[in-house]
mmCIF file of the N, C-alpha and C atoms, coordinates in Angstrom:
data_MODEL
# 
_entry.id   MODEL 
# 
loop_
_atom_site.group_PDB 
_atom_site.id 
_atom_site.type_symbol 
_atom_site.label_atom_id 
_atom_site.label_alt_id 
_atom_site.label_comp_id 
_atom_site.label_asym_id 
_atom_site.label_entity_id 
_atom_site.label_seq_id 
_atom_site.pdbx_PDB_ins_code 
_atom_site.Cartn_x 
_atom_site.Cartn_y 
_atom_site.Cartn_z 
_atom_site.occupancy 
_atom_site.B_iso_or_equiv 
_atom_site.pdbx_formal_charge 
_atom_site.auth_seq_id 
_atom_site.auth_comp_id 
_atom_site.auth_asym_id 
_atom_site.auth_atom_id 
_atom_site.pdbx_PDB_model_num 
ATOM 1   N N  . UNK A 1 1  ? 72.806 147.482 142.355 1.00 0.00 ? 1  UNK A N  1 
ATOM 2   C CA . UNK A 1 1  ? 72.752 146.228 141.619 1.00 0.00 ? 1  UNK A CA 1 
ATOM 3   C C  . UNK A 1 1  ? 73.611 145.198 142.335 1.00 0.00 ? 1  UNK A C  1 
ATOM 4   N N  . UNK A 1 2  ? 73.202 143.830 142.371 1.00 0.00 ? 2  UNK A N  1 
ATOM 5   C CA . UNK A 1 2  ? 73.913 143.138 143.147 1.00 0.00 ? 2  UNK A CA 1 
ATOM 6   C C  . UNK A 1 2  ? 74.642 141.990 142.435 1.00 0.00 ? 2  UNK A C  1 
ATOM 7   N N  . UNK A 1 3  ? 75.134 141.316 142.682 1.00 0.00 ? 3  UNK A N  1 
ATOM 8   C CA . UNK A 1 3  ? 75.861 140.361 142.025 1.00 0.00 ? 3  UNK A CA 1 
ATOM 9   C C  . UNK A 1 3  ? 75.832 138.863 142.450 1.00 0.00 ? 3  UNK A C  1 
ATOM 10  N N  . UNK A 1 4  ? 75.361 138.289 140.934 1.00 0.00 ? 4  UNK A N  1 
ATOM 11  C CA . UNK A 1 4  ? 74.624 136.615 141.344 1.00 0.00 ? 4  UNK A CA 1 
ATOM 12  C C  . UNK A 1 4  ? 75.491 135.998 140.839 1.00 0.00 ? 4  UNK A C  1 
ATOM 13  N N  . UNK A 1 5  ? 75.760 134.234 141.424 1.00 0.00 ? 5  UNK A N  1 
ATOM 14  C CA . UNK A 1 5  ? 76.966 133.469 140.785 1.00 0.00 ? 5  UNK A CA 1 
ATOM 15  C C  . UNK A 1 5  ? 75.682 132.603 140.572 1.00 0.00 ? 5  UNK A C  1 
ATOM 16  N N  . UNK A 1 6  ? 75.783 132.136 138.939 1.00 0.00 ? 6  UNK A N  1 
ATOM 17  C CA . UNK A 1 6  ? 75.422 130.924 138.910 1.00 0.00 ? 6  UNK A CA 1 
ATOM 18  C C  . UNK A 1 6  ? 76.363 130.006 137.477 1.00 0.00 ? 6  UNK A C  1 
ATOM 19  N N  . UNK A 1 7  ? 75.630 128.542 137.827 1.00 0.00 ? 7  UNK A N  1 
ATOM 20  C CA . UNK A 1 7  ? 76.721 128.000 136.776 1.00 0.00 ? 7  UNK A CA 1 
ATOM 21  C C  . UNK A 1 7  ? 76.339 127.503 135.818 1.00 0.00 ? 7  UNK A C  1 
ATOM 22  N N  . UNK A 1 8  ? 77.326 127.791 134.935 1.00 0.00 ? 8  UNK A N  1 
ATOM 23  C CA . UNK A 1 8  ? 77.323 127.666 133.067 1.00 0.00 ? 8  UNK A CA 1 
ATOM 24  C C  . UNK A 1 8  ? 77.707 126.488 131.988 1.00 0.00 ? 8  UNK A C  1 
ATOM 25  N N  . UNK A 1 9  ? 76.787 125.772 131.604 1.00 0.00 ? 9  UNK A N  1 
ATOM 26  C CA . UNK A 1 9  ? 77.419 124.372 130.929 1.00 0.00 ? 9  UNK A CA 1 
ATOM 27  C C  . UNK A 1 9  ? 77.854 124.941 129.808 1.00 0.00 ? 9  UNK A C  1 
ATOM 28  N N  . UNK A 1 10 ? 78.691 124.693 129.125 1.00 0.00 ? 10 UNK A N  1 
ATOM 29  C CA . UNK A 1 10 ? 79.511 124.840 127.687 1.00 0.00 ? 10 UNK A CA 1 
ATOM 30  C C  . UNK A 1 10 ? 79.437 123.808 127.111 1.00 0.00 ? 10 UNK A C  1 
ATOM 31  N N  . UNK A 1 11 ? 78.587 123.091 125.893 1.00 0.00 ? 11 UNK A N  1 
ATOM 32  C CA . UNK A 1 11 ? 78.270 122.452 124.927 1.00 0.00 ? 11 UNK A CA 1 
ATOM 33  C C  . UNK A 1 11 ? 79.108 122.542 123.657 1.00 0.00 ? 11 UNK A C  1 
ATOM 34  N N  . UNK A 1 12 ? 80.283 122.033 123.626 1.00 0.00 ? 12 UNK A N  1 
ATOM 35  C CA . UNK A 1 12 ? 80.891 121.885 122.272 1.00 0.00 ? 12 UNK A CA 1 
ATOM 36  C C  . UNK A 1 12 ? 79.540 121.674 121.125 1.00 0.00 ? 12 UNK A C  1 
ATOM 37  N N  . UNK A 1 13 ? 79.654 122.296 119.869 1.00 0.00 ? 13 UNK A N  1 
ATOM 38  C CA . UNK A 1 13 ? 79.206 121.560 119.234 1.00 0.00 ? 13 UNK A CA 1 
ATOM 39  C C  . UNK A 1 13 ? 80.005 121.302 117.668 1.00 0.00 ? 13 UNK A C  1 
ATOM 40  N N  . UNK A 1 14 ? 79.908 120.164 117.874 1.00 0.00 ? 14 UNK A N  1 
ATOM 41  C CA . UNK A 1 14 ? 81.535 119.379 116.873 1.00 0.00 ? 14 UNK A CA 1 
ATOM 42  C C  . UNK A 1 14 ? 81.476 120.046 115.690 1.00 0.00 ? 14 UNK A C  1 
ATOM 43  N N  . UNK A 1 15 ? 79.869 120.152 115.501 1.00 0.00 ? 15 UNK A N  1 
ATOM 44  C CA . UNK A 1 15 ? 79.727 119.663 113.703 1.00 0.00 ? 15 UNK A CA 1 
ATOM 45  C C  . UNK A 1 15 ? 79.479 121.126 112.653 1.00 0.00 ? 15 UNK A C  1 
ATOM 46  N N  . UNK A 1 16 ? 78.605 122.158 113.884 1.00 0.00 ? 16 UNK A N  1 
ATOM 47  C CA . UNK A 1 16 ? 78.898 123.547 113.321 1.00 0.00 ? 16 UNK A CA 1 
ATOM 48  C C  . UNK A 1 16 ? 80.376 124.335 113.978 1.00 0.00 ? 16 UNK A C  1 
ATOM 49  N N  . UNK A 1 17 ? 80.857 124.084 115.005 1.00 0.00 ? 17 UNK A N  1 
ATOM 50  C CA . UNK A 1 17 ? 81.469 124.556 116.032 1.00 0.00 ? 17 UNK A CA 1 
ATOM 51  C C  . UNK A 1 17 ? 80.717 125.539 116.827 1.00 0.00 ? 17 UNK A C  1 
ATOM 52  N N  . UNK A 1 18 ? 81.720 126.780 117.803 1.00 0.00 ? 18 UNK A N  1 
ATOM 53  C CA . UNK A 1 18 ? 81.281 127.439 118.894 1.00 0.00 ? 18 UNK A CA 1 
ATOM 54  C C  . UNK A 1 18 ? 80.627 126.502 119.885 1.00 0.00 ? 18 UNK A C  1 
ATOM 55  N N  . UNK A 1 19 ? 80.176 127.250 120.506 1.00 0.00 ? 19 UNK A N  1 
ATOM 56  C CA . UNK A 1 19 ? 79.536 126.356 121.951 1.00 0.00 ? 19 UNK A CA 1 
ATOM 57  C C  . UNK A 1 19 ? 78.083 127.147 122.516 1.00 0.00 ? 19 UNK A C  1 
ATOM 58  N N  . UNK A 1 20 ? 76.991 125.731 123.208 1.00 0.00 ? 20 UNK A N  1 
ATOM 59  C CA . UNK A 1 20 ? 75.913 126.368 123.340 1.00 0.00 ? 20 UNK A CA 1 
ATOM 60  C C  . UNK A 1 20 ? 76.140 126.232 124.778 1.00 0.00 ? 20 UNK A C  1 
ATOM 61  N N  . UNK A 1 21 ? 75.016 127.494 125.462 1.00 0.00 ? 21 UNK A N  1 
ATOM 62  C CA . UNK A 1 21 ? 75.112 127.385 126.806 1.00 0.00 ? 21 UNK A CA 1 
ATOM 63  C C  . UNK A 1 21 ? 74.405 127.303 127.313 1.00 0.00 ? 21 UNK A C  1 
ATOM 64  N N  . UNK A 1 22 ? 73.892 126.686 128.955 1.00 0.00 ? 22 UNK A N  1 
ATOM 65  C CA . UNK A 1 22 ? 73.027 126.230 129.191 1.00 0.00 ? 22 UNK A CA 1 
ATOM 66  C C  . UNK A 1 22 ? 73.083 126.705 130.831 1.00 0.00 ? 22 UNK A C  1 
ATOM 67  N N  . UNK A 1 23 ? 71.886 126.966 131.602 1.00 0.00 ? 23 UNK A N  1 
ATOM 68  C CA . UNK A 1 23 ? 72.154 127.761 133.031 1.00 0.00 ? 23 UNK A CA 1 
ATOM 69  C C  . UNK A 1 23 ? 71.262 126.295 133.858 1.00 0.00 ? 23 UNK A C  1 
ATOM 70  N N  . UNK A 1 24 ? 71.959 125.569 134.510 1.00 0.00 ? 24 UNK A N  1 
ATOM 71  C CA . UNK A 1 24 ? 70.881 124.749 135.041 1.00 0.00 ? 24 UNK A CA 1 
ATOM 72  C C  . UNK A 1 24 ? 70.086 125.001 136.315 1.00 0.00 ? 24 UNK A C  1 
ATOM 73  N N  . UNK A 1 25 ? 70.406 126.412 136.785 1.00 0.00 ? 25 UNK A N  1 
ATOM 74  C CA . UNK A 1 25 ? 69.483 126.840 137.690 1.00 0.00 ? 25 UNK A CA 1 
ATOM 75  C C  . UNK A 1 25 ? 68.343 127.898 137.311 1.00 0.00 ? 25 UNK A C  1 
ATOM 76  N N  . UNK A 1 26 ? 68.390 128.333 135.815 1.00 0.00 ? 26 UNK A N  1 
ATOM 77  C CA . UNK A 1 26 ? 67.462 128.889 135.197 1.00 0.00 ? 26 UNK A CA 1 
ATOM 78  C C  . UNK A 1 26 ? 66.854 128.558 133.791 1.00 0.00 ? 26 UNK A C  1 
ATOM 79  N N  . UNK A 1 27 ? 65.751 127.049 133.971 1.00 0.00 ? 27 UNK A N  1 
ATOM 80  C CA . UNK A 1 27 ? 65.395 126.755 133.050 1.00 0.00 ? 27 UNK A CA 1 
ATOM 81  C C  . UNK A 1 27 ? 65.105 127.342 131.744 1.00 0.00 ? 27 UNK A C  1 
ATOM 82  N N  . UNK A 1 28 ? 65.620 127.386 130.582 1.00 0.00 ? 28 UNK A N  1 
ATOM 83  C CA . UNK A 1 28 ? 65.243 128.029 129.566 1.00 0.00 ? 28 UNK A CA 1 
ATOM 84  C C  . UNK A 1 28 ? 65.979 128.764 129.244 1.00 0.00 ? 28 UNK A C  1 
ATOM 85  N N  . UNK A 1 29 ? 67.405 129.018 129.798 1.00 0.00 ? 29 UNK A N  1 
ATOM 86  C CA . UNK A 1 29 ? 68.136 130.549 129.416 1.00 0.00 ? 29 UNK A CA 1 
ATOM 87  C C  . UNK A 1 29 ? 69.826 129.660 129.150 1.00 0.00 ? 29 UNK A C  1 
ATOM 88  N N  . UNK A 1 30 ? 68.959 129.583 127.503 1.00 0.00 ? 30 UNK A N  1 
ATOM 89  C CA . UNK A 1 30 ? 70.198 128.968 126.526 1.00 0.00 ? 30 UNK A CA 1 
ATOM 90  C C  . UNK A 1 30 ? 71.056 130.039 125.603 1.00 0.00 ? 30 UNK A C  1 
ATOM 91  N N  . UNK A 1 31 ? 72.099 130.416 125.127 1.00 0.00 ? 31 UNK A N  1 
ATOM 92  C CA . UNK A 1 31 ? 73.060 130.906 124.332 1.00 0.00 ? 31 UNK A CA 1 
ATOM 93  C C  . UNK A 1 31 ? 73.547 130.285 123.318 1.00 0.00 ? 31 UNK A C  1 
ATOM 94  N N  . UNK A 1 32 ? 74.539 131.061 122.473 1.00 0.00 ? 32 UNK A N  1 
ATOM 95  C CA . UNK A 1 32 ? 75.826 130.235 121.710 1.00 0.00 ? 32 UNK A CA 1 
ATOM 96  C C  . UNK A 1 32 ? 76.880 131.405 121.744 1.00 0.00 ? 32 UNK A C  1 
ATOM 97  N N  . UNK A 1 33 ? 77.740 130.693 121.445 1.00 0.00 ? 33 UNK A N  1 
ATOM 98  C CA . UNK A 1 33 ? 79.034 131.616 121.106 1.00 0.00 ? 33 UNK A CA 1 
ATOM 99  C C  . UNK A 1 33 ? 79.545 130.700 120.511 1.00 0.00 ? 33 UNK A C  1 
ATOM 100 N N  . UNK A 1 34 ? 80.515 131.815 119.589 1.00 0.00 ? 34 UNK A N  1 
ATOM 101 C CA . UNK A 1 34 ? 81.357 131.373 118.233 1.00 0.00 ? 34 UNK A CA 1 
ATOM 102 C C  . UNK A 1 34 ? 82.623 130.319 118.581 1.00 0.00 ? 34 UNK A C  1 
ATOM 103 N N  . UNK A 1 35 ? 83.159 131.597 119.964 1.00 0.00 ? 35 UNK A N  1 
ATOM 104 C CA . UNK A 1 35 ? 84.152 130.568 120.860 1.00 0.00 ? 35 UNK A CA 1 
ATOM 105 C C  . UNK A 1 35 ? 83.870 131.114 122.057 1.00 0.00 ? 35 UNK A C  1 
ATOM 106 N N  . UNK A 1 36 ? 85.129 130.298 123.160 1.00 0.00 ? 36 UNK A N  1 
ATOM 107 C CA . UNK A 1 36 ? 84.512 129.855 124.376 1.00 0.00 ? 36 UNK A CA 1 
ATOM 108 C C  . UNK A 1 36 ? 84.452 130.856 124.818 1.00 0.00 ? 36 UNK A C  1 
ATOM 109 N N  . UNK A 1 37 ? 85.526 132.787 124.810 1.00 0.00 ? 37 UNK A N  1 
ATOM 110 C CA . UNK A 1 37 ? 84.801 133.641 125.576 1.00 0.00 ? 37 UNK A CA 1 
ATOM 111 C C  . UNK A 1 37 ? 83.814 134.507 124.404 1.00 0.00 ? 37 UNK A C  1 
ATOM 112 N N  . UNK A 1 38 ? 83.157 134.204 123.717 1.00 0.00 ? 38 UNK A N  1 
ATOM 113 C CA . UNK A 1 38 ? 82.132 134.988 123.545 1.00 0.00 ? 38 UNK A CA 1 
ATOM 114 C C  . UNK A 1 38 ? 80.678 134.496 123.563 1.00 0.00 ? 38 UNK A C  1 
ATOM 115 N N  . UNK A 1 39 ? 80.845 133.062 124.058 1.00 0.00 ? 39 UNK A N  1 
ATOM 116 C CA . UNK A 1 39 ? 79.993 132.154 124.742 1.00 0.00 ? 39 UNK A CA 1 
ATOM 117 C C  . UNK A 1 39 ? 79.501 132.529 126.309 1.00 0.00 ? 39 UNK A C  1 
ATOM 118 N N  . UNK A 1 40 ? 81.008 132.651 127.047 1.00 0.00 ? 40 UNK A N  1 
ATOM 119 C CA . UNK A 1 40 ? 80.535 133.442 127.958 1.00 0.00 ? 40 UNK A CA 1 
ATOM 120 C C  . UNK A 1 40 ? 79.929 134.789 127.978 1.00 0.00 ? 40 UNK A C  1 
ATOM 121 N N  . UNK A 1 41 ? 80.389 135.620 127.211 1.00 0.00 ? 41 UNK A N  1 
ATOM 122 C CA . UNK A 1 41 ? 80.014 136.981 127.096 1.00 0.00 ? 41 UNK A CA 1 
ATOM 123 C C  . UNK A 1 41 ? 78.600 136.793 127.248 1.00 0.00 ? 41 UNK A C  1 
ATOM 124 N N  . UNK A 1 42 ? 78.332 135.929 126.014 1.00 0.00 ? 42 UNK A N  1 
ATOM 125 C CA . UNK A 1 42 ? 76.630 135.533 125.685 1.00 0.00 ? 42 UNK A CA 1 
ATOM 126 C C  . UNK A 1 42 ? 75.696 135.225 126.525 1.00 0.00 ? 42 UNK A C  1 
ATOM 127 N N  . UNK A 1 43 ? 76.499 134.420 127.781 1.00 0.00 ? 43 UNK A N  1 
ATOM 128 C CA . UNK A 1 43 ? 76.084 133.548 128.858 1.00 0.00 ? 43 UNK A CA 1 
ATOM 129 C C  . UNK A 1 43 ? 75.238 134.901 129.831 1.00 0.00 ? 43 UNK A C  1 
ATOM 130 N N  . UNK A 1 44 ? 76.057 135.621 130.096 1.00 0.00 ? 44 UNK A N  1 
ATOM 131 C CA . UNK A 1 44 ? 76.360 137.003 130.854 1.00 0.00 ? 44 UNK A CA 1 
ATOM 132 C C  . UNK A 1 44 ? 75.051 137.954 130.784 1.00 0.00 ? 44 UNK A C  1 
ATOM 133 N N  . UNK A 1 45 ? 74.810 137.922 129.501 1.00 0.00 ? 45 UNK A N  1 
ATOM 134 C CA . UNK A 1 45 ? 73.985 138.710 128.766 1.00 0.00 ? 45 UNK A CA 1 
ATOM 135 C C  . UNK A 1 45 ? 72.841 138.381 129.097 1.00 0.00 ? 45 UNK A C  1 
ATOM 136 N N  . UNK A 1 46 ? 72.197 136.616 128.607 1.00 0.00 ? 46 UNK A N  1 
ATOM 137 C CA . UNK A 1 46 ? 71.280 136.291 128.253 1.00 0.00 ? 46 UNK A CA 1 
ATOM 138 C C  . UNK A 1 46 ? 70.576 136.195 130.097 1.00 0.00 ? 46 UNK A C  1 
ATOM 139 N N  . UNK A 1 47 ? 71.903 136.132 131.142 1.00 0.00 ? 47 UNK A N  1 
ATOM 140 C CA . UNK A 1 47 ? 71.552 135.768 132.418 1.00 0.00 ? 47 UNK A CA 1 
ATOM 141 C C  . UNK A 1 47 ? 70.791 137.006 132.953 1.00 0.00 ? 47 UNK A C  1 
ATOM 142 N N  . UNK A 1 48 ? 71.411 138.061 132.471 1.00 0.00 ? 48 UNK A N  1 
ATOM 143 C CA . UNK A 1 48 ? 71.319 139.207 132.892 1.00 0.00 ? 48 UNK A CA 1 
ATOM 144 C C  . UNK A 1 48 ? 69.274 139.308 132.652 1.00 0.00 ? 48 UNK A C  1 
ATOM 145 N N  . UNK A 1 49 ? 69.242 139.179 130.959 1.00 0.00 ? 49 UNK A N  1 
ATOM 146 C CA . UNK A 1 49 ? 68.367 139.741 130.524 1.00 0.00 ? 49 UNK A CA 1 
ATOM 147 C C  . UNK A 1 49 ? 67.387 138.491 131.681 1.00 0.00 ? 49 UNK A C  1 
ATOM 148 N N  . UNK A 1 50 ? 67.674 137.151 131.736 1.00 0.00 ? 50 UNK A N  1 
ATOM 149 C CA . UNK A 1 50 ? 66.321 136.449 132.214 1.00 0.00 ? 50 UNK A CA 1 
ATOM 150 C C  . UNK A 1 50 ? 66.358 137.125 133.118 1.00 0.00 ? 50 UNK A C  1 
ATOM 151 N N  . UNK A 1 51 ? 67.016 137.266 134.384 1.00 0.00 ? 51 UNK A N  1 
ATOM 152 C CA . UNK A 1 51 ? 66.815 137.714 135.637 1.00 0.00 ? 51 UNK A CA 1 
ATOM 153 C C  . UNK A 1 51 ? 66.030 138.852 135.660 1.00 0.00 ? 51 UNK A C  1 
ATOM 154 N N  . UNK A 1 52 ? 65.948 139.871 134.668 1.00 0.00 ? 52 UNK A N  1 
ATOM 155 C CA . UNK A 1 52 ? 65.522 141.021 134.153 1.00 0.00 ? 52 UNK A CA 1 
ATOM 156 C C  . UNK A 1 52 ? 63.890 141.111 133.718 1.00 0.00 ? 52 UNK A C  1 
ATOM 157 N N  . UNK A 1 53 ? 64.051 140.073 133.353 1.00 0.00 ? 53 UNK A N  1 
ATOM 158 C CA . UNK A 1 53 ? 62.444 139.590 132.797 1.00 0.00 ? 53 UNK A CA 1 
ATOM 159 C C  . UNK A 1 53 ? 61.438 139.319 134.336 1.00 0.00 ? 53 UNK A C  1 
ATOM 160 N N  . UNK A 1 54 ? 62.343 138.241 134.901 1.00 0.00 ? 54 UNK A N  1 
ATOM 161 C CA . UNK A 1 54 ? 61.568 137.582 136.276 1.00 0.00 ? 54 UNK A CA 1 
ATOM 162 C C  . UNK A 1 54 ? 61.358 138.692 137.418 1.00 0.00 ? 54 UNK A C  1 
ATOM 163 N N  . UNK A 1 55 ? 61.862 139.459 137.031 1.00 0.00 ? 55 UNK A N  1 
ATOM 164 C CA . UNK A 1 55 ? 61.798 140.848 138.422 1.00 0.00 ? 55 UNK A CA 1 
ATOM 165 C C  . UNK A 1 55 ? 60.293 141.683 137.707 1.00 0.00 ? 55 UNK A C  1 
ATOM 166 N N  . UNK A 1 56 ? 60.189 141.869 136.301 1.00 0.00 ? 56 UNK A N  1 
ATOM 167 C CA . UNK A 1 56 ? 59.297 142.819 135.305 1.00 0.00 ? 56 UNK A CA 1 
ATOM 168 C C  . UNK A 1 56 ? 58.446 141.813 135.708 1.00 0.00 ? 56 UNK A C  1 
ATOM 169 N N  . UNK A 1 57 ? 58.386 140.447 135.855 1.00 0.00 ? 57 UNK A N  1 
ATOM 170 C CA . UNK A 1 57 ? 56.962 139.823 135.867 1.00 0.00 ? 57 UNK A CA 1 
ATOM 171 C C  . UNK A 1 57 ? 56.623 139.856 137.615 1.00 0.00 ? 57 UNK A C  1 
ATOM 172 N N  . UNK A 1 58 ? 57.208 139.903 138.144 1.00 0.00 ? 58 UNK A N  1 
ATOM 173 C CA . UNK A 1 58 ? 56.713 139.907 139.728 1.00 0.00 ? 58 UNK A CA 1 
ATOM 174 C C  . UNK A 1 58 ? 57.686 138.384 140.367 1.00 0.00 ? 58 UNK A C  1 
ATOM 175 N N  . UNK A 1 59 ? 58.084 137.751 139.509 1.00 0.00 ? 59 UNK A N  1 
ATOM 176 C CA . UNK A 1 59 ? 58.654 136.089 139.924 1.00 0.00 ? 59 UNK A CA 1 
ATOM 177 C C  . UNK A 1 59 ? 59.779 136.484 140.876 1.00 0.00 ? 59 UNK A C  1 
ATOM 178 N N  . UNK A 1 60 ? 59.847 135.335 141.842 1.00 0.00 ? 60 UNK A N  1 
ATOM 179 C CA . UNK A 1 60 ? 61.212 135.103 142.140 1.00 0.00 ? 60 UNK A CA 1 
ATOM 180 C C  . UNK A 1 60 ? 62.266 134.923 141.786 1.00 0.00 ? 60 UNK A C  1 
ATOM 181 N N  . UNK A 1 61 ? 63.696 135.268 141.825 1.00 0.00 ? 61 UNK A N  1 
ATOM 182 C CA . UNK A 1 61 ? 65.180 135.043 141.223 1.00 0.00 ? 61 UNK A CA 1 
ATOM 183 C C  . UNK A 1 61 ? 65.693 134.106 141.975 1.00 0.00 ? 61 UNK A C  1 
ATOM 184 N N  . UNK A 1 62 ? 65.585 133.312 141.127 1.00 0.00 ? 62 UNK A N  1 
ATOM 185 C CA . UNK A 1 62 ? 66.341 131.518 141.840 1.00 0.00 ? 62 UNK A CA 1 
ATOM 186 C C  . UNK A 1 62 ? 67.451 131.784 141.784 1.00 0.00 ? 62 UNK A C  1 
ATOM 187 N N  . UNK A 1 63 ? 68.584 131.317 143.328 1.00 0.00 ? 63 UNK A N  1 
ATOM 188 C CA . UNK A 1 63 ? 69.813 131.153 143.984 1.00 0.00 ? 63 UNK A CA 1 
ATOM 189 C C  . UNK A 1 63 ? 69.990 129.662 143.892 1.00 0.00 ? 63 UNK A C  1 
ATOM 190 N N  . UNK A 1 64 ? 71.061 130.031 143.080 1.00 0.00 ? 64 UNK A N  1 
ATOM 191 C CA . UNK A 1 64 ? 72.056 128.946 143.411 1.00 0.00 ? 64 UNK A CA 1 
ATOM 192 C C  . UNK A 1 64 ? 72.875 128.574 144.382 1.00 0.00 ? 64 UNK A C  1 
ATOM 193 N N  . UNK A 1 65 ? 72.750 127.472 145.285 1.00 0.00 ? 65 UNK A N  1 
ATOM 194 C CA . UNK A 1 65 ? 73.614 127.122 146.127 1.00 0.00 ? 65 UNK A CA 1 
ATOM 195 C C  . UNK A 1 65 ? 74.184 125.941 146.237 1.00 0.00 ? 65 UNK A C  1 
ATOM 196 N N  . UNK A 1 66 ? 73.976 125.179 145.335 1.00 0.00 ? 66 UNK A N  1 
ATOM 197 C CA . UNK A 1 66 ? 74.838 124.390 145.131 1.00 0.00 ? 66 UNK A CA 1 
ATOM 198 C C  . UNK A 1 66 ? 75.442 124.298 143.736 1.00 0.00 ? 66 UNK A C  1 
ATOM 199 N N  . UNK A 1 67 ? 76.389 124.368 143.802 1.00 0.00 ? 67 UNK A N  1 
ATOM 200 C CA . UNK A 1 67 ? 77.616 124.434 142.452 1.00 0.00 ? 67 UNK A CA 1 
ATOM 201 C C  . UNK A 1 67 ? 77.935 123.453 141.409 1.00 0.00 ? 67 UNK A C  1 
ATOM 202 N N  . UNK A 1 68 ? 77.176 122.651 140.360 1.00 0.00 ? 68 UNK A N  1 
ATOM 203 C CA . UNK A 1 68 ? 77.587 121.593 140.148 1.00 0.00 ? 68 UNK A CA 1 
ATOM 204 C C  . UNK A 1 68 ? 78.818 121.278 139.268 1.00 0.00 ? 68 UNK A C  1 
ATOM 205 N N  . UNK A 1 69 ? 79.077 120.442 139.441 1.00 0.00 ? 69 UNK A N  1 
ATOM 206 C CA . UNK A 1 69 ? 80.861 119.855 138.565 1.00 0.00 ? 69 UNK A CA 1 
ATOM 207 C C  . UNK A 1 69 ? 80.379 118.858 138.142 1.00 0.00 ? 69 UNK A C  1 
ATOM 208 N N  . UNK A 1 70 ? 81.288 119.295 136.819 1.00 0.00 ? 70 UNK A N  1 
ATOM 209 C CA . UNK A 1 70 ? 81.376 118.168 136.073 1.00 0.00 ? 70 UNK A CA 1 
ATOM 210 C C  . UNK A 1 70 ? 82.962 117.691 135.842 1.00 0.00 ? 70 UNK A C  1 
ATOM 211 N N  . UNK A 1 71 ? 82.820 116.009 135.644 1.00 0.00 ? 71 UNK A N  1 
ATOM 212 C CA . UNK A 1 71 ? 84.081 115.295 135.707 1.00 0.00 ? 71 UNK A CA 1 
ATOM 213 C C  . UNK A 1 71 ? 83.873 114.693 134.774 1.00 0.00 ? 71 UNK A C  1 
ATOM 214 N N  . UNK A 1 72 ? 85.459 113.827 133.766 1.00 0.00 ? 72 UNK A N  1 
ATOM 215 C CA . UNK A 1 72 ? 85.459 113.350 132.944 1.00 0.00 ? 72 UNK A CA 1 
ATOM 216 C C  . UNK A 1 72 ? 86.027 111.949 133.394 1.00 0.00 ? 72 UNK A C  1 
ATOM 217 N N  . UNK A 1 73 ? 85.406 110.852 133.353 1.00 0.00 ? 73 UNK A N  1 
ATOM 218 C CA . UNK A 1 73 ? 86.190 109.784 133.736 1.00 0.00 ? 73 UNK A CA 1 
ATOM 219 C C  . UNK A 1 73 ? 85.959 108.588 132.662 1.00 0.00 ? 73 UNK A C  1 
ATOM 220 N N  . UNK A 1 74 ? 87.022 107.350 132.949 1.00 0.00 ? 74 UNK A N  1 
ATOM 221 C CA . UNK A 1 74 ? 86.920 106.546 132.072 1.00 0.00 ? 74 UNK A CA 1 
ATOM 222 C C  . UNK A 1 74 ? 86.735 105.294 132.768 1.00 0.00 ? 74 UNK A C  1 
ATOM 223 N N  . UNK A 1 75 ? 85.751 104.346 131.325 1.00 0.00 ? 75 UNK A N  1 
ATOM 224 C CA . UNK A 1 75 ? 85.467 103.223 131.997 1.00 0.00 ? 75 UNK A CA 1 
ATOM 225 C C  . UNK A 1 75 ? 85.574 102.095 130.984 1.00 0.00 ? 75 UNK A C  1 
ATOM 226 N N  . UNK A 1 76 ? 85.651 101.295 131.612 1.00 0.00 ? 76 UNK A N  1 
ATOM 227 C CA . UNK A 1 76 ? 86.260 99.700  130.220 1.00 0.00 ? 76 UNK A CA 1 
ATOM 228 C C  . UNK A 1 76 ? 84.386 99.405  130.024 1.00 0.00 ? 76 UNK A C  1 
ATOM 229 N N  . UNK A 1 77 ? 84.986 99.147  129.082 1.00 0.00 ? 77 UNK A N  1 
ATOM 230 C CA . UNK A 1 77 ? 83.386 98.312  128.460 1.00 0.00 ? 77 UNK A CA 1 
ATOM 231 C C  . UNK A 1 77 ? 83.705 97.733  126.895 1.00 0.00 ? 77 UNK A C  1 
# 
């Protein structure tokens, strides 16, 4: 078994709490968690299982190679 890096958005959500997650190199493979590590846990899981699916159907396993960041900045308006 080999080992894939890809990256994980964490979605506060204010109004129920926990956080949803989102893989932007594998469309469709969303989560939640209660808090932030069982969000990841979730993340882990759900990555596992798509990748799992796309091998059972014959598809390719999309690589990530570029890493994206996110920044928080401020602006007058």
């Amino acid at each position: 078994m080999s080992t894939r890096r890809y990256t994980i958005i964490l979605h506060p959500d204010t109004e129920e709490g926990g956080y949803t997650v989102t893989v932007p190199t594998l469309p469709g493979c969303v989560t939640q968690g209660e808090t932030l590590e069982e969000a990841i846990v979730m993340a882990k899981d759900a990555i596992r299982l798509y990748l799992e699916t796309l091998v059972a159907e014959g598809e390719p396993i999309p690589e990530e190679h570029e890493h994206p960041q996110a920044i928080i900045i401020d602006v007058a308006a």
